[in-house]
N, C-alpha and C positions, 0 to 999 in steps of 0.2 A: 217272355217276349211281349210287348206292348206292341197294341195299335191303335189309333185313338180313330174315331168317327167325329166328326164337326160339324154342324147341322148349319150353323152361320157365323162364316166368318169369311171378311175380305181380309185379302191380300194383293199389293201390289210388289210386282218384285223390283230390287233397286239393282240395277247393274252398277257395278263398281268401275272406272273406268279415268282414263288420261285425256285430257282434252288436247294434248299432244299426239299422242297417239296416232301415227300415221299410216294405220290399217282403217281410220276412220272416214266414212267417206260422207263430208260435209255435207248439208241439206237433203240428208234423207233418214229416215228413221225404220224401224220396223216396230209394228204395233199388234199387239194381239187384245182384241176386244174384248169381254165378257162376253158369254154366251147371248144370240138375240139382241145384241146390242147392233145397230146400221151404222155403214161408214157416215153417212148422211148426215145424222144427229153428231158425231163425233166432228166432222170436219165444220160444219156450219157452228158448233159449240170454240173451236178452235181457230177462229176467222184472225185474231192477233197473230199468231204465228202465220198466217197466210197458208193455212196448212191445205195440201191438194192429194187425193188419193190416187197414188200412182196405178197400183197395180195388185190385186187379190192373190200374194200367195199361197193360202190355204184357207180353203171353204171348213171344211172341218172343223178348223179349228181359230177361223174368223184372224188369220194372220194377213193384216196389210201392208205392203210398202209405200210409204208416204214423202213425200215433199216437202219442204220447210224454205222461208225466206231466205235466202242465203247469207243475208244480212243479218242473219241474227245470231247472236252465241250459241255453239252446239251445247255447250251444257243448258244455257237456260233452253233452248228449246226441249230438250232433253226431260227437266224438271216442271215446265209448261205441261206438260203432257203429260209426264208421272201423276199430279192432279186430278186429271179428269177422272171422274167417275166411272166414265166407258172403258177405262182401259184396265185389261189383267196383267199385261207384261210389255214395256216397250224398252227398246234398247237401239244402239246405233247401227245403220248397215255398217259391213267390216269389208270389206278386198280379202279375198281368201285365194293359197295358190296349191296347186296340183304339189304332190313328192314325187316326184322324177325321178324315173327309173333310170340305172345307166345301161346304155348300150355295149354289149360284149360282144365275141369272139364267137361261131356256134364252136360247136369242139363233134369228134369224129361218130357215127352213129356206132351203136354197139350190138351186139349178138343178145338176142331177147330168148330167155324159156319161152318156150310152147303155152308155160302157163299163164302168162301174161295179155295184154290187149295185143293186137296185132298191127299195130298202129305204128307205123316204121321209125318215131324217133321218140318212141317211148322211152329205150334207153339211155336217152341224152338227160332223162328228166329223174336223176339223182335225190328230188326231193319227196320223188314218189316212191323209189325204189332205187334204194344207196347202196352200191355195189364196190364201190373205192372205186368208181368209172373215172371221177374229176382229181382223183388222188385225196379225197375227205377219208370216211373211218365208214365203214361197211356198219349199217344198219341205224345210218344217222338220219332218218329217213319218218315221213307220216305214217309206214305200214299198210300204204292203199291198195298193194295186191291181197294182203290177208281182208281186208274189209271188204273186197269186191268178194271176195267167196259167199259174202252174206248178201249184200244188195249194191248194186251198181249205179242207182240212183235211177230219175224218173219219177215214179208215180210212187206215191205214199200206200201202204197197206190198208185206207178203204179207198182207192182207186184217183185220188187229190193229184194234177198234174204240180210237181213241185218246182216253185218257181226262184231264184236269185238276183235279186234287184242290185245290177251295181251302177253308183254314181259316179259317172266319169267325164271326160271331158269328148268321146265321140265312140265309135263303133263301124266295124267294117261289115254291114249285115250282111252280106256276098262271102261271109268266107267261108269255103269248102268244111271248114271243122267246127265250127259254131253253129249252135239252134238257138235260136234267139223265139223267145215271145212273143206269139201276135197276140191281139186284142181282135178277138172276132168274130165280136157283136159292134164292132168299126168298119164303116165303109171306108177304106182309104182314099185320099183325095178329092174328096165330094164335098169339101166346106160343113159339113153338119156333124153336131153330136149326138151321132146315133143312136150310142147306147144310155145319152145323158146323164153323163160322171163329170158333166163339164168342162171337159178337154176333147177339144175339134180335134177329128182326124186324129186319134190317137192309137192306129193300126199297129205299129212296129215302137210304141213305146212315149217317151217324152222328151225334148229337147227344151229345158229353162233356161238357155241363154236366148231362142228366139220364142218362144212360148208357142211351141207348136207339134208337132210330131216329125218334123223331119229329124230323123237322124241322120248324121254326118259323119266320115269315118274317122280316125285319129290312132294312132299306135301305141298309146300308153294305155286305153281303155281297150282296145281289142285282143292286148297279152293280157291283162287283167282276165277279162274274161273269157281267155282260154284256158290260165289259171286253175281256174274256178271250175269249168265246164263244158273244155274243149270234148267234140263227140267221140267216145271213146271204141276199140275195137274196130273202125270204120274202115280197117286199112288206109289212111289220111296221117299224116302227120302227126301229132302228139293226143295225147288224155290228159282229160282233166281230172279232177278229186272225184266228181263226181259225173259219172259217163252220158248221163241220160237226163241229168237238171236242163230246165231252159231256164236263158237270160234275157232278164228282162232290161232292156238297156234305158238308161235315163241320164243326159248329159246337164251339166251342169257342176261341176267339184271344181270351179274357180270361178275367177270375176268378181262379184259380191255374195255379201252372205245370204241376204235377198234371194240369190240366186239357188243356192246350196236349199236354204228353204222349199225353197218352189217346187225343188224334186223329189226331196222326201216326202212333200205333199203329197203328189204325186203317187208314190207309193204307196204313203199310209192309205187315202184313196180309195184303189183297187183292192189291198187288202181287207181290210173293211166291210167295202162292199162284199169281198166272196163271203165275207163271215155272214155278213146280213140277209145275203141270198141263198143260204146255203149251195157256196158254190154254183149258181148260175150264172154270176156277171162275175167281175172282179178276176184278180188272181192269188194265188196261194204261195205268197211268197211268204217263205219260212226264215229267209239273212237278206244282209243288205251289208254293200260292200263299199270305204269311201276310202279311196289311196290319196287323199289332200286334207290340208289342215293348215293350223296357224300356228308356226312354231312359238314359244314361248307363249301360247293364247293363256289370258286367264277365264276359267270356264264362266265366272262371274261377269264378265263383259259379253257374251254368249247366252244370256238365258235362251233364247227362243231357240238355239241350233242344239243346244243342250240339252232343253226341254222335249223337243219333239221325239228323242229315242225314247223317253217314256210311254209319249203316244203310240210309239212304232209298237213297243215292248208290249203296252195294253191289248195291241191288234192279235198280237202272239210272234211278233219279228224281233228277233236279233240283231244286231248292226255292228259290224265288226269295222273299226278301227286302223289305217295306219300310225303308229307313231314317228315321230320326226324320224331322220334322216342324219341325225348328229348325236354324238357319245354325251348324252345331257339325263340328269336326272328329272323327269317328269313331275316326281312328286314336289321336288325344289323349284323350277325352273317354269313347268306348266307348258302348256300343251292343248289344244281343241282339233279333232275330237278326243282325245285318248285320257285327256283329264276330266271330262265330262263326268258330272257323278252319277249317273242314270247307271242300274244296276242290267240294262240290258244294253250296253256300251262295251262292247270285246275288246281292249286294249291289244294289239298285235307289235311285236318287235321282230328282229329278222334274225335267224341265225344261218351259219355255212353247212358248208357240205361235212365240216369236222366236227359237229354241236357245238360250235363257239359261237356267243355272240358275236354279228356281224360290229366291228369295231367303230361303225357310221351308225350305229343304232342306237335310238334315245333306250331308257331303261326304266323302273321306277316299281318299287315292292309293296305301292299298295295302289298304283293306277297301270299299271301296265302289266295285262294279265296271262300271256303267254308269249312263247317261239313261233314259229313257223318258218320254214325253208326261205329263204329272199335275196339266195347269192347263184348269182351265176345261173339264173331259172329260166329256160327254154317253154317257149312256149308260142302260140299265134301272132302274127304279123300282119298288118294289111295286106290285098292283092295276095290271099293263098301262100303269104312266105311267113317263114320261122326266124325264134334266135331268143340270144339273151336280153334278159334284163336284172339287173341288182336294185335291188332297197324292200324297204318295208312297202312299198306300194306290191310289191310281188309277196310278201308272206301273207300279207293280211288275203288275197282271195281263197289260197290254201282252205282258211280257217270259214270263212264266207260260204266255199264249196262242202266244207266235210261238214259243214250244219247243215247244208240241203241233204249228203249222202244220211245223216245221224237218222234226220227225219222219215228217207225211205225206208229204213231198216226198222223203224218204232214198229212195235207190233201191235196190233186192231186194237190191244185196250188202250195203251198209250198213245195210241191216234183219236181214241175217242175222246180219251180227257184233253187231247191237247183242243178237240172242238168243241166241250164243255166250256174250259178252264183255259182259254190261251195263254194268259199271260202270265199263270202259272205255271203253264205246263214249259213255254219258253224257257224259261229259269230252271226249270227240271232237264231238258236239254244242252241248257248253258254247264251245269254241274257234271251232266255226264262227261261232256266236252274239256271239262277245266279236269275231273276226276280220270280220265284216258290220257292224260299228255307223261309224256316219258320224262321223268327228274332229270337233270341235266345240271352240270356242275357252274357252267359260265353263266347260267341264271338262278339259280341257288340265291336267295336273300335282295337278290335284286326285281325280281316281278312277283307277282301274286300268288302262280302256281308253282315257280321254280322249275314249269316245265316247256320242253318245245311239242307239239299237237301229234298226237295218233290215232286218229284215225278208226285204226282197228278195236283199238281198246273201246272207244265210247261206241261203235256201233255193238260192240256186245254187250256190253250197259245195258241197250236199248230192246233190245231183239231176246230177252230173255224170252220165255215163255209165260205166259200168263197163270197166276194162281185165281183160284174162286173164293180167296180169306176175307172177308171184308173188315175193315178195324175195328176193336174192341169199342163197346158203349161207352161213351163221356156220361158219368153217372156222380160226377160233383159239381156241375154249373153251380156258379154262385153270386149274388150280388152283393159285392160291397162298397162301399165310401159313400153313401150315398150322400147328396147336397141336394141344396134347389135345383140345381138347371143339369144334372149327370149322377152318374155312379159308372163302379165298374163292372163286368164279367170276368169273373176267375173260371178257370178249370184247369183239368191235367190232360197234358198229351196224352193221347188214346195210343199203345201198343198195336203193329201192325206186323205182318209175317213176309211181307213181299220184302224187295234189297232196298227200297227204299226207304219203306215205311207211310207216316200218313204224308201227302204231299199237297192236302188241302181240306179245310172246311169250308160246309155250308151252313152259314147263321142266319138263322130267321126271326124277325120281329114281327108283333102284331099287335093289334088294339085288343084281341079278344084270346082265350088262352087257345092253346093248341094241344089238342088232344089226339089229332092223327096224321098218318100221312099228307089227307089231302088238304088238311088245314094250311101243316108245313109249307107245300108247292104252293100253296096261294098267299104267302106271308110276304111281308118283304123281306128281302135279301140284302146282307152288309156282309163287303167285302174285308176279307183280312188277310195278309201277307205271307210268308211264308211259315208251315208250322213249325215249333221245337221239338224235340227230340221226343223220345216217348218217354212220360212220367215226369217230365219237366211243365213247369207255372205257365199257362198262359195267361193272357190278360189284354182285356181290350175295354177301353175308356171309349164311354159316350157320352157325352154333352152337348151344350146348346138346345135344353128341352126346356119345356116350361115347367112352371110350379105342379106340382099335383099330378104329374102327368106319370099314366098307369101302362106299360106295355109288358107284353109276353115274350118270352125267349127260349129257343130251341139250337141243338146244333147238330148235324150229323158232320162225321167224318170219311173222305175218301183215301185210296191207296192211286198207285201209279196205275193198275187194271184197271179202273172203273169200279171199284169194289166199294160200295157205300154203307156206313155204321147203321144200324138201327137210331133211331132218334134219340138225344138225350134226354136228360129230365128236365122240363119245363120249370123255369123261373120266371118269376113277378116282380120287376122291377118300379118303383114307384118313387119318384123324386119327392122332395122336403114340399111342403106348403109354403106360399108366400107371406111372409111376417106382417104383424097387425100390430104397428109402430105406436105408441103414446106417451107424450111428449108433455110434461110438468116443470114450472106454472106454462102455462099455454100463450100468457103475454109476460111481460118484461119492462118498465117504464122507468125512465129515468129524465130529471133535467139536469143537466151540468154546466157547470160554469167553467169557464175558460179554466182549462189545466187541473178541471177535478179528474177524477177516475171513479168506478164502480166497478165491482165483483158479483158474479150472478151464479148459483147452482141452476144445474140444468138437468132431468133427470128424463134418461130417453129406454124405454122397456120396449120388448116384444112379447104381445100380450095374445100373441096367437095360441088356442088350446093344444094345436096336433105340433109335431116338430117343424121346426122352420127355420 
């Protein structure tokens, strides 16, 4: 397994794109700056384009939406701006639309076990516990009563209130069966940013079509997120996956992409922050849920909507996916968000109450990564009412919710790594969730897993018990290939006794050699991606150094507990010298007459002593 380190190197990215294209919404662009770069110097460098900064998507991550002549070609403004120096990524705003649920029928409440929530129309909710109620196949279903035995959601195992960010176009915060997320260290309504995250009045969440915190109600976002985390047991109306998550509501999954933007900002944001404050601001939101997209999107026209789940993913956030709403192959035909290539991107399709794919559902066996319940789904209504809805905008919070329930269920060591190591330990969660889904014949070769979501399976995953094994010593670090400006790191996967094995390293570099612990903690730290398997090559390339240049290297290894290796064996890595060129005869002289020619030996040596 490779992972390369790069010390310097630019990149801009090229979105591929149709100047036909009529998702394209002329005279506006979206721009992501280099880090420390001001809109200021950017716009005043861009005066031909008449270029004007509209609006600060994300502080973070220095994303602006901009204005353009209108008079001018979208592509050349387009390639105007690819140029500049300030910019990392820009591409076109796009018009983005909600998937729309359809409105149903409710159908008759049923007679519940004792053992179940208390919740009067739990029964109606076949995707939680399939009973052949709708005339489907008994036990086609996510298994969320056997999961609730373990943890009902809520609070994480060191006490993290766990939060579900989903983007939608409104919310009915008044309803009797929703807990919704306040922020509060927000005064609401008082014009000021109180807790200074940069968003006034952001009490009950974020609204990115008016840039402000009001929330406003809507009925495709308020059964979503009853979905997801209607309040379970309340005697009230339905359960959601997970009984005790709150939602953190953030509208915005139509209009422009701009817009879609603005709220994932939003979230990344406050997650963020909780990581930076150890949980005293922000919130600890674990998934993020988006029922809208662009059908046929190609994700290369999308860098910046694509790109930002990586950031989500870096925070330790999941982002689960609708896929379209039509019998289309994804991998062929494409899709945003569901074709996005960001590995913390949950591809969602919809199945029935029978395990059949729902016959409206896009598909795709290496971008669309699971099932979930999405036919005939009961659940929150505005004004304290119920009822159905169909599509993948209803399976994807399923999957949204059972990453918040996964999370309560983690037990203290794997809550600790996941505060160590977010963005690893995310992807460790992602696996239990893809490794829990029940094989299923009508997704068989067509999605990623071949399966529809349970639930019960990844919360036991999770909720093992803890071992005290820490992983065997990496006791072959090795440098090779080395050149002028890199070499690589070799070693072997360290053997581990817990179910997972190793789930991450820590690599440390130094100017000076490392002899102990505390050298270690004070080194710098390079990231690297997911480990292989135990007794399998790894291998990670650095480059971008200078001639001559002498650093020390160390790795320890962890397990899913927090179980950490003993330190490996230190190696001394030291790049080529830079060559000492000599260049014979030194001059060359010639006079020629019209239409002569000459022939010259030229004899050019590296005359440096050490290698070079």
């Amino acid at each position: 397994m490779i992972r390369r380190i790069v010390f310097l190197l630019l990149v801009v990215s090229i979105p591929l794109f149709s100047q036909t294209d009529d998702r394209i919404i002329h005279g506006e662009l979206l721009v992501r700056l280099e880090p420390n770069e001001s809109i200021e110097d950017f716009t005043r460098e861009m005066q031909s384009l008449k270029i004007n900064a509209k609006r600060l998507l994300s502080k973070s991550l220095n994303i602006w939406l901009v204005e353009y002549d209108n008079n001018i070609n979208a592509t050349e403004a387009l390639y105007s701006v690819m140029d500049n120096d300030r910019v990392k990524v820009v591409q076109h705003n796009h018009t983005i639309q909600r998937r729309l649920g359809v409105q149903e029928k409710t159908i008759e409440n049923l007679m519940l076990s004792t053992t179940f929530p208390d919740d009067p129309s739990f029964g109606q909710q076949w995707g939680l516990n399939n009973t052949g109620q709708t005339g489907g196949v008994a036990d086609a279903d996510i298994d969320a009563p056997e999961a609730w035995d373990f943890a009902t959601g809520g609070t994480s195992a060191q006490g993290d209130e766990v939060v579900v960010a989903i983007v939608d176009g409104g919310f009915d915060l008044n309803h009797e069966d929703i807990v919704y997320w306040k922020n509060m260290l927000e005064i609401p309504g008082n014009g000021i940013d109180d807790d200074g995250n940069g968003y006034i009045d952001d009490y009950d969440g974020w609204n990115a079509y008016t840039h402000s915190g009001n929330i406003t109600s809507d009925s495709h976002g308020t059964h979503v997120a009853g979905i997801a985390a209607a309040h379970g047991n309340n005697s009230k109306g339905v359960s959601g996956v997970n009984w005790g998550v709150k939602v953190m509501p953030v509208q915005g999954s139509s209009s422009n992409e701009a817009t879609v933007v603005e709220a994932y900002s939003y979230i990344l944001e406050m997650r963020t922050t909780y990581n930076e404050t150890d949980g005293a601001e922000g919130a600890f939101i674990v998934s993020t849920n988006a029922s809208f997209g662009v059908d046929f999107g190609d994700p290369a026209n999308y860098p910046l909507w694509c790109g930002i789940y990586d950031d989500l993913g870096e925070a330790g956030i999941l982002s689960c996916g609708a896929t379209a709403n039509l019998n289309i192959d994804v991998d062929v035909q494409g899709d945003v968000p569901t074709a996005c290539p960001s590995e913390y991107m949950i591809a969602v399709t919809n199945t029935t109450s029978s395990d059949n794919k729902n016959s409206g559902a896009a598909y795709g066996a290496t971008t669309i990564d699971l099932g979930a319940p999405g036919t005939s789904i009961y659940a929150t209504l505005p004004g304290n009412s119920y009822g159905n809805l169909t599509g993948t905008s209803m399976a994807t919070p399923h999957v949204a919710g059972a990453i918040g329930l996964i999370v309560s269920a983690a037990n203290n060591a794997l809550m600790q790594a996941y505060k160590n190591n977010p963005a690893a330990t995310a992807l460790l969660f992602r696996d239990h969730l893809f490794d829990g889904v029940d094989s299923i014949a009508s997704l068989d070769g067509i999605t990623v897993t071949g399966g529809r979501l349970n639930v019960y399976n990844s919360v036991l995953l999770v909720s093992t018990p803890p071992d005290n094994v820490p992983p065997t010593t990496i006791t072959d670090l090795t440098v090779t290939d080395v050149s002028s400006n890199g070499y690589k790191l070799t070693w072997t996967a360290p053997l581990d006794t817990s179910r997972n094995g190793v789930v991450g390293y820590d690599i440390r570099r130094s100017n000076n050699p490392i002899t102990n612990d505390t050298q270690f903690d004070n080194a710098e730290q390079i990231p690297f991606g997911t480990p292989a398997e135990a007794g399998q090559s790894e291998e990670l390339v650095i480059d971008g150094m200078d001639f001559n240049d002498t650093k020390y290297y160390a790795i320890k290894a962890f397990d899913t507990f927090g179980n950490i290796s003993a330190m490996s064996n230190v190696v001394e890595g030291t790049t080529l010298s830079a060559p000492s060129m000599s260049v014979a005869p030194q001059q060359i002289t010639h006079t020629a007459d019209e239409g002569e020619t000459f022939s010259d030996a030229i004899n050019i040596e590296n005359d440096a002593t050490a290698p070079s």
